[in-house]
Steps between C-alpha positions, in 0.01 A plus 500: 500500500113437456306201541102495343217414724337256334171666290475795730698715298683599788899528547696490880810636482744286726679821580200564762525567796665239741597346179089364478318509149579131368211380235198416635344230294584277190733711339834398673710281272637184596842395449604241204697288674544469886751254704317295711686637800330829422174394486493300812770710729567323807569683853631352776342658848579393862286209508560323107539615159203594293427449171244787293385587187602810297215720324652676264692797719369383851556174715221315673537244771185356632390305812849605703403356852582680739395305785427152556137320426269642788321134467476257869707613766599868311150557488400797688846511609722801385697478185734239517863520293537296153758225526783584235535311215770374269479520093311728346113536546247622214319844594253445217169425645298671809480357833147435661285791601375493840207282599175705430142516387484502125464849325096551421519663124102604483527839585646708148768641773631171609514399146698805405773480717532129440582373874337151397843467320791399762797289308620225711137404682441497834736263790741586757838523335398868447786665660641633203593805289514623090798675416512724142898640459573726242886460528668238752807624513582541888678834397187612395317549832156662336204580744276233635149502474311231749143468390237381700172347413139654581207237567498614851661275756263217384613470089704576242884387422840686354452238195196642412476644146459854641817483694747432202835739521626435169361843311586647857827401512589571139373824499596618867858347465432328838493129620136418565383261797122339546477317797243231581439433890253291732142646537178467684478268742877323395611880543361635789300284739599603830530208732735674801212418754428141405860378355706689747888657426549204268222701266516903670543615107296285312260793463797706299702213288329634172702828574794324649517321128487855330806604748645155430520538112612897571811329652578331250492779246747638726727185550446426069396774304816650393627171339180586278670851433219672758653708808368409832524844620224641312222275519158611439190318663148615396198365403092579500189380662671197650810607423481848635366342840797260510788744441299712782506213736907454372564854656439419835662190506855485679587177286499735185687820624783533212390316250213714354669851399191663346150409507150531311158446628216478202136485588618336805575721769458249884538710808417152761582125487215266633503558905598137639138461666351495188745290287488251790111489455557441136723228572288307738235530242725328240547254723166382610374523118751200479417359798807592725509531795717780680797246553524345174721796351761251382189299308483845314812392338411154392183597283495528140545831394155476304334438872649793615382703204135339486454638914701852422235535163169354731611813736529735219171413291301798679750757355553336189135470438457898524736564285782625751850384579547227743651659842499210713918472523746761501818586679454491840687721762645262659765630697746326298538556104271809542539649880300819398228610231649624229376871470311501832532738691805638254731441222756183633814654630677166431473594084476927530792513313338332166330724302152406338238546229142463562222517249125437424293471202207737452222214488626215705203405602330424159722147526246395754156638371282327238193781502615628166103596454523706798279826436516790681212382771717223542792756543317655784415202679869386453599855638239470828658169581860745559374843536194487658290827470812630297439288244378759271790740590723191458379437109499868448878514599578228233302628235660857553820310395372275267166574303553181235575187719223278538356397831697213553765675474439766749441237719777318468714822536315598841570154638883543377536777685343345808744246510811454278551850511468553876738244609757634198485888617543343900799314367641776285454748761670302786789436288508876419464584874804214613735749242756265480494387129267656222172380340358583230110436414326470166132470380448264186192699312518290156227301500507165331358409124334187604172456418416847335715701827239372754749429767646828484805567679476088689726346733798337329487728187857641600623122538634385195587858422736494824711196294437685147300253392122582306466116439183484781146592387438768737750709312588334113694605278482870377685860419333632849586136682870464385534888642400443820655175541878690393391772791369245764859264401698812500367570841585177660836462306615851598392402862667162493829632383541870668251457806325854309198421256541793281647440172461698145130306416301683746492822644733607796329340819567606819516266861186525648457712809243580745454864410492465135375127435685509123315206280598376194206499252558206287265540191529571123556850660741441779537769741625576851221645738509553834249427778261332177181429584452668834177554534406143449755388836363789672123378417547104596696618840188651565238300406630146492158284607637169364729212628832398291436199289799229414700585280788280233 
């Protein structure tokens, strides 16, 4: 049987692979006539029943706490458990998003990718989790795909409009999970050396929550037809650096049973000096002194906020992402870095994906004008008296890209790419569990193509989704979201990527470094784009800049 796509033309055939291919778009027909039992299909899980709403062939259930309100004396604290309830409770409507500084929507990036949009608004009852369920039958037991949010460790939420799993979940034939958690300051303000044992993790409870709501996918998700022994976590920028930090925590051995790192790619935590700093800083910009902790607690959330955003204004103001709190080694929740010195024995057996996008950078950079003596000067500030070797070693690859471009390119593979060939080869060396790597080369349509291949281009793709303005709606778009979907569905369900949409793919090793090529033309290389690693590990004059 065939479904249309809407007006693309197009046909999926829900023969495909791992049974993906459902219609994409407005072309699905509705039922006539529905019982009401069928539209709103009620679950019972270990702490209530739950009532959701059914869209067409899948099953959402929104705002699904699963951990109490972090408000007053949870605050700061780790995740605390949700009191069970009798009856039946409405999973309609999103919880709060964490507490943070408003999305700024000037730059044509940030109004792209739409992060000014978070359902729900912002307050502390945020401990909560989107589910999408394409068949709850508990015989079913279909993969598990855990999504989390980019924005850093500073923004973002699982209800935002980027992170919905229904087209995933529908076409995948997997229950899809966003998860909203505590962030910033509420998530990770490390206040061990002022608050003593009562606060040792406060610096780590916005990863606690993420382990938190991964237990209950474990203790739930089959009553929603999922099987809680294949559950996928990934996610990029943000994301990515989350379900890094995840790996090395001992709270989250077994419940993660493949991973993917987008963009994302976080070899430390924040060393406890420096979080400690931060801390105290927080505190005297609201006029606390070092014994007040508890006071910390009694504050409006919106105080809280106003000193975290006062201490962020610098960063903000330049255009870069906020780095002030992170997760903090702590000793506790996170006992080591993540992928410093080496891969985390405690999760070597869970095999991983991790990517980049050909232009991350471009997210960040507003020089659109840039000519090509603004190229050099760019390529001085990193290359020093290789600058002209440097632009000569783009431009041997790429005669047609415009400066800003180039640029953006050089400073991607100073950065996101660095710390994603340092992960991918210390999970490679540990030899425990495969990883695969792939480079996303499609560049965006946005604005005439002038973002190229930007950061977050292979998001919505990852949930099959073209909705988002940095990729639309398109023949080329709809093909690379079915091979990016494929990827991640393939990966959630048989812990292998490869699937019939793309070509065969091989684990990445050390000695052949095989990439995916994700692009109109995808391809498998290996060891792609040498000479430009080689080059940086050479002449790298600059210092890394923050990065969400």
């Amino acid at each position: 049987m065939e479904d249309d796509v809407g007006d693309h033309g197009m046909k999926a055939s829900r023969r495909g692979v791992l049974g993906m291919g459902a219609a994409l778009g407005a072309g699905v027909a509705l039922p006539r006539t529905a019982h009401a039992a069928e539209l709103f299909p009620v679950i019972e899980t270990a702490q209530g029943k739950l009532r959701g709403a059914q869209a067409g062939d899948v099953a959402t259930f929104k705002g699904i706490r699963y951990a109490a309100p972090a408000s007053g004396r949870n605050r700061f604290m780790p995740p605390q458990p949700v009191a069970k309830w009798a009856g039946v409770r409405d999973a309609f409507s999103y919880s709060d998003v964490s507490p943070q500084v408003p999305a700024d929507r000037r730059s044509p990036y940030a109004d792209l990718i739409m992060f000014d949009v978070q359902p729900g608004g912002p307050g502390e009852d945020c401990l909560a989790l989107n589910l999408w369920s394409p068949n709850l039958s508990q015989q079913a037991r279909v993969p598990v795909i855990v999504v989390l949010h980019g924005g850093g460790f500073y923004g973002g939420s699982g209800n935002s409009v980027g992170m919905d799993g229904e087209a995933m979940a529908r076409f995948s034939k997997s229950v899809v999970i966003s998860v909203t958690h505590r962030l910033g300051a509420f998530g990770f303000l490390h206040l061990a050396e002022a608050g003593g044992s009562d606060f040792a993790s406060s610096g780590t409870v916005g990863m606690q929550d993420i382990v938190a709501a991964l237990r209950w996918v474990r203790e739930n998700v089959a009553s929603f037809g999922g099987d809680p022994d294949r559950v996928l976590v990934y996610g990029q920028s943000g994301g990515g650096a989350k379900t890094s930090m995840l790996l090395a925590m001992p709270s989250a051995k077994g419940l993660i049973h493949r991973a993917g790192v987008m963009s994302g790619s976080a070899l430390r935590a924040m060393p406890p000096e420096i979080a400690t700093q931060r801390a105290s800083a927080l505190m005297k910009a609201l006029e606390l002194g070092p014994k007040d902790v508890r006071k910390l607690q009694d504050l409006p959330w919106l105080t809280v906020l106003k000193a975290q955003a006062g201490l962020e204004a610098a960063a903000r103001a330049k255009g870069e992402a906020p780095g002030s709190f992170a997760p903090v080694v702590d000793g506790v929740a996170i006992p080591r870095h993540p992928f410093d010195p080496d891969a985390p024995e405690i999760s070597a057996d869970v095999p991983m994906i991790i990517s980049t996008a050909l232009d991350e950078r471009a997210y960040r950079m507003m020089d659109f004008r840039m000519d090509e003596a603004g190229l050099l000067a760019f390529a001085r500030q990193r290359a020093g008296a290789k600058a002209e070797e440097a632009i000569k070693l783009y431009r041997d690859e790429d005669a047609k890209s415009p400066p800003f471009l180039i640029a953006a390119r050089m400073d991607s593979d100073l950065y996101f790419r660095r710390g994603a060939f340092a992960q991918t080869e210390l999970k490679a060396k540990q030899g425990k569990a495969p990883v695969w790597s792939y480079l996303w080369t499609w560049p965006s349509p946005a604005y005439g193509g002038r973002f190229g291949a930007v950061h977050g281009i292979d998001v919505a793709p990852s949930l099959y989704s073209v909705r988002g303005g940095l990729n639309g709606p398109s023949a080329s778009s709809l093909k690379m979201a079915e091979r990016m979907a494929s990827i991640w569905g393939a990966f959630a369900a048989n812990g292998d990527p490869n699937n019939a949409r793309i070509p065969q793919w091989a684990a990445y090793t050390q000695a052949r470094r095989t990439t995916l090529i994700l692009d109109d033309d995808t391809r498998v290389a290996e060891n792609p784009r040498r000479q430009f690693r080689d080059f940086w590990a050479q002449n790298r004059a600059a210092t890394p800049m923050a990065e969400g």
